[in-house]
N, C-alpha and C positions, 0 to 999 in steps of 0.2 A: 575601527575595523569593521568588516564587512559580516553579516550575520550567515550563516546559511542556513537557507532554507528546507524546511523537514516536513515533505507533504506524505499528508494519510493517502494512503488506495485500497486498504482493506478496513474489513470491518470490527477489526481486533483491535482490543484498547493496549493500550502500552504505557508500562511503567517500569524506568529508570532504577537498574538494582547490579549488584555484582553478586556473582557466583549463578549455576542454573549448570544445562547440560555441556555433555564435550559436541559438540554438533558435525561431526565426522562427515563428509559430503559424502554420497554415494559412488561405488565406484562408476567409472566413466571407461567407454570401450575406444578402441585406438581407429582409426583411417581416416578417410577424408567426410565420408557419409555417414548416416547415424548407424547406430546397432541396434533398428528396430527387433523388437520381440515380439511375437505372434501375440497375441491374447489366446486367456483360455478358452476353449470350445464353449465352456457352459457358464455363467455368472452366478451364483449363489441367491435366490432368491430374498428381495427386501421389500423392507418397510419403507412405505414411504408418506410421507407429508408436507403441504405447502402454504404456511409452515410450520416447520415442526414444534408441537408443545410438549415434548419428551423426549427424554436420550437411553437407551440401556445403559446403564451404569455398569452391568457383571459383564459385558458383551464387548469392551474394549481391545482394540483392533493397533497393534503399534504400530505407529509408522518411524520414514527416516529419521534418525539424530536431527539431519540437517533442514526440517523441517519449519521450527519453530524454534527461539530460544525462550528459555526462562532466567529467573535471578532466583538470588537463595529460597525466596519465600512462595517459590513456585508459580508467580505472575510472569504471564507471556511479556515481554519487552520485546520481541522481534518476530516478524511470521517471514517466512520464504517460501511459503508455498501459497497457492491460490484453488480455491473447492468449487469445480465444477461438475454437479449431481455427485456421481460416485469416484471421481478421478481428482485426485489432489497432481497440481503441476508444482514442483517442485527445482529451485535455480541453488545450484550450488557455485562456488567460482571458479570453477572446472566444466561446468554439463546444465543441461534442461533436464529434467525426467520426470515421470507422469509415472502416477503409483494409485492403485484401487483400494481406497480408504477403507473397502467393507474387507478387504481379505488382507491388504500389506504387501500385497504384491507388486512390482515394477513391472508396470507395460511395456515402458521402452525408456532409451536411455541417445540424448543426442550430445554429442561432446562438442565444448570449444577449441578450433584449431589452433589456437594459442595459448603462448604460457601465461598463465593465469595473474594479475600484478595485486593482488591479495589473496595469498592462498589460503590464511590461517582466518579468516575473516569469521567464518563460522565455527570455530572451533576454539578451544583454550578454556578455563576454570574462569573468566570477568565477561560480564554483559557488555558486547558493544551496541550500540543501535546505529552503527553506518553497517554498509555493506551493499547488496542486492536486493533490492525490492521485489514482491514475489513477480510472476511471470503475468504479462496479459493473455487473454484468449478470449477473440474475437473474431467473427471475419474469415472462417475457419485456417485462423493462425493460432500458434501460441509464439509467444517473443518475450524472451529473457535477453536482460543485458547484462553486461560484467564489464570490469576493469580485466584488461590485458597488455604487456612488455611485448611491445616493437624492438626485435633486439638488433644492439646496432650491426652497420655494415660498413666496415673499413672504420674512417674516420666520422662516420656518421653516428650521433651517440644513440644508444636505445631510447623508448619514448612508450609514453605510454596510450592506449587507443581505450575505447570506448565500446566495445564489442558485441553487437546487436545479431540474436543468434532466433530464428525462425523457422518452426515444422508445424506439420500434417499435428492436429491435437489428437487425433484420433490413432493412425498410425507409426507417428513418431520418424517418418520421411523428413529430413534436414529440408527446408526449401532455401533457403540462401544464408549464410554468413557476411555481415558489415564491419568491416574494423575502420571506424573513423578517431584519427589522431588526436587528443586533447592536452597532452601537453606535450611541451617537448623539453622539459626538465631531464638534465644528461644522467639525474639519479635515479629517475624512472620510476617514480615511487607513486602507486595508487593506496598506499594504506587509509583508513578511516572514511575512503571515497562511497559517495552514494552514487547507484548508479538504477535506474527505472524505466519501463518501457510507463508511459505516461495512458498512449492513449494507441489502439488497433483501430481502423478506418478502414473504408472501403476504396479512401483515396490517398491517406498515409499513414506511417507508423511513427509515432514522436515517441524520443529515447533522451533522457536527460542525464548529464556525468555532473558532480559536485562534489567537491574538497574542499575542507577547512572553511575558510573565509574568502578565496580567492579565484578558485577555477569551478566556472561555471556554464557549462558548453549545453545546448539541446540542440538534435539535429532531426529533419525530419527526410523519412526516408519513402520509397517507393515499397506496398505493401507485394507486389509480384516478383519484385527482382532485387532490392534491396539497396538500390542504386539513391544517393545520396540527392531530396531535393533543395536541400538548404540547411545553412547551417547558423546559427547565431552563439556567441559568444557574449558571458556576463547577465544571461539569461538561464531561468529555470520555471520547466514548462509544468505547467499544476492539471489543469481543466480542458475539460474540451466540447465545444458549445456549436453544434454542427459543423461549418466549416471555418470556428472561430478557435483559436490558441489562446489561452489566458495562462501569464507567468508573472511569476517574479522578475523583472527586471533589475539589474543592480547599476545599469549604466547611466548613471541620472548625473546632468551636468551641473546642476545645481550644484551639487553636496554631493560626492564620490560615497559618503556613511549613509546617505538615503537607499531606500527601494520604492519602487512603486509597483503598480499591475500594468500590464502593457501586452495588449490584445494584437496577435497575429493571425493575417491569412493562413488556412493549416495545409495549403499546398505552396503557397508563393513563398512565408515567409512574411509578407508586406506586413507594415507595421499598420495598427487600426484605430486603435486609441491609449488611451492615456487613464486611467484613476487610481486613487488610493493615493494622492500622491504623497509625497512628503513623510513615508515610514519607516522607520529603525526597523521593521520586522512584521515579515508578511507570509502567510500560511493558506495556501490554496486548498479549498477543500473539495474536492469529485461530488457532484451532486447534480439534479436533476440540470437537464442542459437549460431547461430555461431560465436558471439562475449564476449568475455566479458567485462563488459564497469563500468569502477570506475572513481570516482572523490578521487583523491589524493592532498594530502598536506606533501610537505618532509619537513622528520624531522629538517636536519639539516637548510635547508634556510628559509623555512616555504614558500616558490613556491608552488603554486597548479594547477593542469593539469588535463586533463581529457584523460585517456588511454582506448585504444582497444589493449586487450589481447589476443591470441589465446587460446582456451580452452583447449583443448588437450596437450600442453605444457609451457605456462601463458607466454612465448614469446610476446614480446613489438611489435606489428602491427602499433597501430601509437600515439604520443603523441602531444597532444594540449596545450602550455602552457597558464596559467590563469593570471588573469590581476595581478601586481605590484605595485599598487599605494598605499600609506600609509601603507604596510605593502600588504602582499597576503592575497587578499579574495577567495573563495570559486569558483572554476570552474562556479558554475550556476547548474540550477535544469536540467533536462534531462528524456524525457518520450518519451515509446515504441508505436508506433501507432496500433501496435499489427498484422502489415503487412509488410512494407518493410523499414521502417522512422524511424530515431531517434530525436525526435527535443532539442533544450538545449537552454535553456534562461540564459540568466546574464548581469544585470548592462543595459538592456535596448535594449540588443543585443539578436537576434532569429536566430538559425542556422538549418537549415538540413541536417542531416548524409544520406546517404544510411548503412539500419542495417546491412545486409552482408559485406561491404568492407570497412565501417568507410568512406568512399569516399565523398567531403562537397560536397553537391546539391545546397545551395543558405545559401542566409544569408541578414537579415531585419537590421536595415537602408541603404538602398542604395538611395545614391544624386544625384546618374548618373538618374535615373529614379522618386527621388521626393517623396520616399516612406518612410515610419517609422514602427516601429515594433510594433505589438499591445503586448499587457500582455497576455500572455497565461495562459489558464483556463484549455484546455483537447487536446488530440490528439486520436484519434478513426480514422481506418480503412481511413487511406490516408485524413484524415480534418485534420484541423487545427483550433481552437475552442478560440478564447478570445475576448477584449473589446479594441476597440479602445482610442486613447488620449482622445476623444471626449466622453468617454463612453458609448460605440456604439455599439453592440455584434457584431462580423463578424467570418467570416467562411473564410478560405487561404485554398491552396490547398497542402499538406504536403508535395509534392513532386518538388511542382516548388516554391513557396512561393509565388504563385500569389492569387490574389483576386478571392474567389472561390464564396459569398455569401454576400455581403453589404447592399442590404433594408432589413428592414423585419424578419428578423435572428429571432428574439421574443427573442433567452435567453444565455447567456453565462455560458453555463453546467459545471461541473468538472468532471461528469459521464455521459457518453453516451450509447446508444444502438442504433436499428434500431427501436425501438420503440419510444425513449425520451431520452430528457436531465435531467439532477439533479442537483439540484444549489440550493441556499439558497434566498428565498424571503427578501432583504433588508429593506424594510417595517416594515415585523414583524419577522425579523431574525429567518424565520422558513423554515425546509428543504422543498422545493415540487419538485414533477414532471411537466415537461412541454413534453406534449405531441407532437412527430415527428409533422410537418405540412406539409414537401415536403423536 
């Protein structure tokens, strides 16, 4: 069977649990255009930092249900929104909407023209981690995808599309809706479907739909008009390395069970190169473009590594191998600080890349100095964001691994700005903002 593949795009750790919030999507206004909302006249005056080493803890801000999910023990397992300064974009499977994290207000709200082909995705008493990936915003777009029912006509059976939905981030103005077909199963059924806008460009917009083991479509689209440039199938698009695509390929003639990474032009489509080859299982990770960075698993030992690829020709820079014990587990999670840092957690272990040259910068437990690794929550602009053994929120410095922030921190975010943190209230396992304090 065919693995599919689960790529990070946010900076929020996730962990696998049931039970957490009802995540109700916000309501959605009916026509063909959005139902922009004016903003208020006046914005409430903030704190801001970059980055922030403290959160108001008593100064929590709710936002929507459908923002974030949790599991029982109050750990984010899912984000759907994405934090930009003070405006959290938020994809539900109905709508895009854009909400001011300092107040909980909706700026605006743009709805999908179609019936939605998972509607309960964000909602119910069990953690799913498929669903919607939160929204891009880049390029002055914002682009959320969703699974949506083509319904049939006549003898033609319904089918399900892939539906790429694009506005003004600012004013909430719809610029074009894409419903591109990915399967045409006469049950119609997108349930457990991942569906992501990958990557916004100034020359395209890449959107990737995945189910189960078997349907795996990324299309790339025109960022002006929405107009389809290409489309590949058995492919899932991860990275994006100027005008290079790097995905999961699953169509490998060898071994139908194999993947490899497989580097496309991001406007033609053309195929570029070829590495990784030969893996049961591969995890693309968003990082500085001059790297490519996967968690790999080979087919034949089942060893898992974590590689730095050159983009330009998928040439091997440098390989990490992953732990051995009771069979190989999983490299560890790995998030871009969105400036010079790569960090990677696993099995209790914290490392520091430099993103440019793979080069390690430090690494948590260290005995010589009496120190332990906290669980990382987020990485933002050179921080280092999680909760001590002691469950304690602190703040590291991403680039040295020292203590950057230990009284006081107020919150252990999974999303950051210069404005606030995002993290989930443990109390009443509801998403809020905690506004920057210093």
């Amino acid at each position: 069977m065919r693995r599919t593949l689960v790529i990070v795009t946010c900076l929020a750790v996730t962990a696998a649990g049931c039970g957490g919030t009802d995540g109700h999507p916000m309501p959605a206004s009916s026509g063909t255009g959005s139902a922009a909302q004016p903003p208020t006249s006046a914005e409430p005056a903030a704190e801001t930092a970059d980055p922030p080493t403290a959160f108001d803890a008593g100064a929590a801000v709710a936002l929507p249900d459908g923002a974030l999910r949790a599991n029982a023990a109050g750990n984010v397992t899912s984000t759907f929104l994405t934090l930009r300064d003070r405006t959290g974009y938020v994809v539900t499977p109905t709508s895009m909407n854009a909400v001011d994290v300092l107040t909980g207000k909706q700026k605006w709200t743009v709805p999908v023209e179609r019936q939605p082909g998972d509607p309960n995705n964000q909602s119910g008493p069990f953690v799913n981690t498929t669903g919607p990936r939160p929204p891009a915003v880049a390029g002055g777009l914002a682009v959320a995808a969703v699974p949506v029912v083509i319904p049939e006509k006549g003898t033609t059976p319904a089918a399900i599309a892939l539906s790429v939905v694009a506005a003004d981030p600012e004013k909430g103005t719809k610029t074009w809706q894409a419903d591109i077909q990915v399967s045409d199963s006469q049950y119609a059924d997108a349930g457990n479907a991942v569906t992501q806008v990958v990557a916004v460009t100034g020359k395209a917009v890449i959107a990737r739909y995945s189910r189960q083991d078997e349907e795996h479509v990324t299309v790339a689209l025109d960022p002006a008009s929405g107009r389809t440039l290409w489309e590949r199938k058995d492919y899932d698009a991860g990275s994006v390395h100027g005008d290079i695509l790097v995905g999961t390929d699953y169509n490998v003639a060898e071994n139908s069970s194999m993947t490899q990474a497989t580097a496309l032009d991001l406007v033609t489509g053309q195929q570029k190169w070829v590495g990784a080859a030969k893996s049961s299982g591969l995890t693309l990770i968003p990082a500085d473009p001059a790297l490519v960075v996967l968690t790999r698993t080979d087919y034949g030992s089942g060893d898992s590594s974590l590689l730095f690829l050159d983009p330009a020709t998928g040439a091997e820079k440098l390989k990490l191998e992953g732990e051995k014990e009771f069979g190989s587990l999983p490299y560890g999670d790995c998030f871009y600080d969105e400036q010079s840092v790569l960090v990677c957690q696993s099995s209790g272990v914290l490392t520091g890349y430099d993103a440019k040259t793979a080069g390690k910068l430090w690494a948590l437990p260290d005995q010589a100095s009496n120190r332990v690794a906290p669980v990382l929550t987020a990485v933002w602009h050179g921080a280092l964001y999680g909760v001590t053994q002691g469950g304690r929120p602190i703040v590291l410095d991403a680039k040295t691994g020292k203590d950057l922030s230990v009284d006081d921190v107020g919150a252990a975010p999974v999303l950051v700005s210069k404005y606030a943190g995002i993290t989930v209230d443990k109390q009443r396992g509801m998403p809020v903002a905690y506004p920057v304090k210093k």
